[in-house]
C-alpha positions in Angstrom: 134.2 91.7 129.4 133.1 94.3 126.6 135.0 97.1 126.0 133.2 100.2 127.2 135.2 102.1 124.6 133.9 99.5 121.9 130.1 100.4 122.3 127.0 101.4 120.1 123.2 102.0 119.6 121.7 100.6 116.5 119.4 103.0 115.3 117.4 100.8 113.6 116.5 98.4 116.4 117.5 100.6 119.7 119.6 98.3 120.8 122.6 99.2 122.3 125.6 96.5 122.1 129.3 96.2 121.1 130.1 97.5 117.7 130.9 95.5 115.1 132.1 97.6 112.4 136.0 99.4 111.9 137.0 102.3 114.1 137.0 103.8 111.5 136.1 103.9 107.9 136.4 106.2 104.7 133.2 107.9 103.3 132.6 109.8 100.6 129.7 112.1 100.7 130.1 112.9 97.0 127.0 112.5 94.7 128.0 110.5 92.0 125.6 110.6 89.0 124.2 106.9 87.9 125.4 106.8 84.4 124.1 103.0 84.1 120.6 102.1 83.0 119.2 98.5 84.1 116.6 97.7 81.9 114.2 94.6 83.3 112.5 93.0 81.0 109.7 91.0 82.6 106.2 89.7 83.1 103.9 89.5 86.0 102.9 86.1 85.5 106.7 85.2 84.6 108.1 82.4 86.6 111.9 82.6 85.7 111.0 86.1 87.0 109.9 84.6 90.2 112.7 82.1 90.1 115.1 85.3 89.4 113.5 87.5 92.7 116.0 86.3 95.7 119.3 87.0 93.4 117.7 90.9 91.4 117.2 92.1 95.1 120.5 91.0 96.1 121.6 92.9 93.3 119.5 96.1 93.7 120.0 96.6 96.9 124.0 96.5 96.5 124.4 98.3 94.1 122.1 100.5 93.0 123.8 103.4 93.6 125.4 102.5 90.1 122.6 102.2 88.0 118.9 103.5 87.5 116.3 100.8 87.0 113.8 100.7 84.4 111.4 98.0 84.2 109.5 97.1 81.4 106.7 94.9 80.5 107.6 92.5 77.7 103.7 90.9 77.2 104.0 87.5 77.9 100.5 86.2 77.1 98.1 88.1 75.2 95.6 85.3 74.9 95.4 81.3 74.5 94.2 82.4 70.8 97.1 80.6 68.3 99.6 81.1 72.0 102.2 78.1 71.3 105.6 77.9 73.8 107.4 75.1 72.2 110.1 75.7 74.3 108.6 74.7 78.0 106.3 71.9 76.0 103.3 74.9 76.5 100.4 74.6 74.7 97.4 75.0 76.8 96.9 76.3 80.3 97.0 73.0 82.0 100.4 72.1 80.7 101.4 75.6 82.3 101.0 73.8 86.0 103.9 71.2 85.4 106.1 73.5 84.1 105.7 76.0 86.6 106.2 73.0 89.3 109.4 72.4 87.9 110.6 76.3 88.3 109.4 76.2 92.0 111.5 73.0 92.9 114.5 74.0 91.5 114.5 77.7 92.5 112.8 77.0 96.1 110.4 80.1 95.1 107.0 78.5 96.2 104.8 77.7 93.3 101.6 76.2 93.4 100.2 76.5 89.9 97.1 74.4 90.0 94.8 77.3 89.2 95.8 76.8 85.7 93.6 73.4 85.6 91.1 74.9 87.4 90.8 78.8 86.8 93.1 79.7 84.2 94.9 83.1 84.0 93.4 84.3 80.6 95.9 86.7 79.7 98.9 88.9 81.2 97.6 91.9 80.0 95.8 93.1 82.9 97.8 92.9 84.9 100.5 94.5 83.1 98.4 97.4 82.2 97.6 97.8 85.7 101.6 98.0 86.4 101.9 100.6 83.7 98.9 103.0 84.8 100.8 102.9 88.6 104.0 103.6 87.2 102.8 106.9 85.9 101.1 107.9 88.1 102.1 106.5 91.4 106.0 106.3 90.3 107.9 103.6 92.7 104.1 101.6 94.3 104.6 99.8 90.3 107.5 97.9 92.4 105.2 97.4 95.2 102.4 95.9 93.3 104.5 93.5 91.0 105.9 92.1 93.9 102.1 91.6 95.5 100.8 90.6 92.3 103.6 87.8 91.9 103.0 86.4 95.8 99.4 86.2 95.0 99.6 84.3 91.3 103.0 82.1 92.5 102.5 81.5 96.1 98.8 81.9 97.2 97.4 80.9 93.7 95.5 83.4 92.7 94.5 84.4 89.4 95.8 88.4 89.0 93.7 88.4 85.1 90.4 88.7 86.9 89.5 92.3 88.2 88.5 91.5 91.8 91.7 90.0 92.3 93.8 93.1 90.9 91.8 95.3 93.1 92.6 93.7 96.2 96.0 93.8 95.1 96.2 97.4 94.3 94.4 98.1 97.6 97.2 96.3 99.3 99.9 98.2 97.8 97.9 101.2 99.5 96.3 102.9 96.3 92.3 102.5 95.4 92.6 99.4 93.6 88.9 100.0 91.8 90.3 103.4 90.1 93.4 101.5 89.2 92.1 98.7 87.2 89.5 101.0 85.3 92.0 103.0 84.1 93.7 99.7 83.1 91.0 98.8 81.1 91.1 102.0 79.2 93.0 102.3 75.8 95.7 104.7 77.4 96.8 102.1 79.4 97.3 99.6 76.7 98.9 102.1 74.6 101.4 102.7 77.5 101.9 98.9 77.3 102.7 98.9 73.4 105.2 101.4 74.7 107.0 99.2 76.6 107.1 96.4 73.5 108.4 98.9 71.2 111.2 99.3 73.5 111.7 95.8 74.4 112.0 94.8 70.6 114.3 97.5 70.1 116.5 95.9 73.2 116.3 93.1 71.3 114.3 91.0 73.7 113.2 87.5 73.6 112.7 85.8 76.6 111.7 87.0 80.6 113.9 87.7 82.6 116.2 89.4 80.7 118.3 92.4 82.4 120.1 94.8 80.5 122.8 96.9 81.7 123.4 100.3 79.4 126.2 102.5 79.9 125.9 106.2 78.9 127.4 105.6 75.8 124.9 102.8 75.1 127.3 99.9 75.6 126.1 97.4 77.3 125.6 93.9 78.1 122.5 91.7 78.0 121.8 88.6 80.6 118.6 86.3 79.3 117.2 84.0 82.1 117.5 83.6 85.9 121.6 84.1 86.6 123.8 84.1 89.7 124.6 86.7 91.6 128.8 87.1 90.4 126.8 86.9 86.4 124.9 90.1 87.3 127.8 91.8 89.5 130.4 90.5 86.7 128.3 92.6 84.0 128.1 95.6 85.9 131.7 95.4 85.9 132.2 95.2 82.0 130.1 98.2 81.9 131.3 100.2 84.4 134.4 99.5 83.3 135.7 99.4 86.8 135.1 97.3 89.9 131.1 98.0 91.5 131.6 98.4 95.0 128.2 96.9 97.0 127.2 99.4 99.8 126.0 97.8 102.8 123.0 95.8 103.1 119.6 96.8 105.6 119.4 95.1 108.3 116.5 92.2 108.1 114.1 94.7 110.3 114.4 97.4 106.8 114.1 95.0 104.4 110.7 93.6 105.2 108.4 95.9 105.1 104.8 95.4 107.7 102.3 93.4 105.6 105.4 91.9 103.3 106.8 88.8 103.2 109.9 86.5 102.7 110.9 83.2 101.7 114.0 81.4 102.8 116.0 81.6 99.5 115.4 85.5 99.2 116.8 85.3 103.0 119.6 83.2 102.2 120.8 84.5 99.1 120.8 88.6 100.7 122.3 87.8 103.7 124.8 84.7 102.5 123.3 82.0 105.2 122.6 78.6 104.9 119.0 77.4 104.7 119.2 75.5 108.1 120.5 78.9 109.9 117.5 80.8 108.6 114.8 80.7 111.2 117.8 81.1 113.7 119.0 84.2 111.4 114.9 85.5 112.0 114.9 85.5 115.5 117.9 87.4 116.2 116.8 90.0 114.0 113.7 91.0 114.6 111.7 91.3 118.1 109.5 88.0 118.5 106.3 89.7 118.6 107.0 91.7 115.2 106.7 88.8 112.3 105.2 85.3 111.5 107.1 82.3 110.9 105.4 80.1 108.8 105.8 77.0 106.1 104.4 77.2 102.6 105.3 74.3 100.1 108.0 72.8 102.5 109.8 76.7 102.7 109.7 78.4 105.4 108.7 82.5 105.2 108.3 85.4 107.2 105.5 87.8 107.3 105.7 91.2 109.1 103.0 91.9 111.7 
């Protein structure tokens, strides 16, 4: 029988139950100024990025009361003109496909990548500039349409160089998407996104992902590639000089947003489940008749109503 003394309402779901948490708890209603800057080095058509997504939200929604984020647009492709990745074996658009197949498998971040035989993302340019003109002037929808931008060139291929596409995408986000990508095409918006290379070669940058973590006294460490979750808390460690503390995590029901969606790995990596407890996870966290469960590329994902 449940302790009637042991009793609570969630106010995020309204459901009333037996309380899970301490008695009692320390808080601190302090404000404690971030002295740490996070600078994200990226790409919207970056698939380590991609790869990197389930373990950087982890990390930014643990600790972010440590640190301000600054993401920056490090220009991945600014045409096929004399482009040569001898790394990934990239020389052409077609051989883009196998590599990005490769990311997708290991990472389990659905990637279907056959656009790039059959209608070939040009440049990443656009849609960086596009990123660039939201970010000053719709500060915190950039997030918002990076993250659409990256479902619809990963996941639902679609090719986020071509205009029509970024409108959509900007529309989605909840801005007018045809305003947007004019601007974008305007030399303002390009000169915003040599601002962001000048500071990326002055970080020292590269390769995508790279996140670096900057302490006020410009100390720092620097992480290249897609890392684990103890690589990124272990950093903000060396530069805090102390041990971070992660705040608690929202519940499933705050974390995706109406119109967003999740894959499994984002799921399983936030919330520390196994892949085979996921869709159980799902439907005792969210009212059956408020998301989608559906299958893309043998992962499962959720999509709220």
């Amino acid at each position: 029988m449940s302790d009637p003394n042991n009793m609570v309402c969630d106010l995020e779901t309204g459901v009333c139950g037996v309380a899970e948490d301490e008695p009692m708890e320390v808080i601190d209603f302090n404000h404690k100024e971030k002295t740490v800057t996070m600078y994200y080095v990226t790409d919207p058509i970056c698939s380590h990025c991609w790869a990197l997504e389930p373990v950087l939200n982890r990390f930014v929604e643990e600790y972010d009361h440590y640190f301000k984020t600054e993401t920056l647009m490090g220009g991945l492709l600014p045409s096929w003109h004399g482009f040569s990745d001898g790394g990934n074996g990239i020389q052409k658009p077609s051989d883009v496909a196998e590599h990005w197949k490769e990311v997708g498998e290991h990472s389990r971040m659905p990637i279907d990548g056959s656009l790039w035989y059959s209608d070939p993302i040009l440049s990443s340019y656009p849609p960086s500039r596009v990123f660039k003109v939201i970010q000053q002037n719709h500060a915190g929808k950039e997030i918002d349409f990076l993250r659409n931008a990256r479902e619809a060139v990963f996941a639902f291929n679609r090719n986020i160089g071509q205009d029509d596409v970024l409108i959509e995408i900007v529309n989605k986000t909840g801005l007018h998407g045809k305003d947007i990508v004019e601007k974008a095409s305007e030399q303002s918006a390009q000169d915003l996104l040599e601002e962001d290379f000048d500071m990326v070669a002055k970080l020292g940058v590269r390769g995508f992902p790279t996140i670096i973590l900057m302490n006020e006294e410009n100390k720092g460490v620097k992480i290249v590639g897609a890392r684990s979750i103890e690589i990124y808390e272990a950093a903000l460690k060396q530069v805090l000089n102390e041990e971070p503390i992660p705040k608690k995590k929202a519940s499933l029901s705050r974390l995706l947003k109406p119109g967003h969606i999740l894959f499994s790995r984002e799921i399983e990596v936030m919330y520390d489940i196994q892949q085979s407890k996921v869709t159980e996870f799902v439907q005792e966290e969210l009212a059956e008749d408020t998301y989608q469960l559906n299958e893309m590329m043998n992962e499962v994902y959720i999509k709220r109503n």
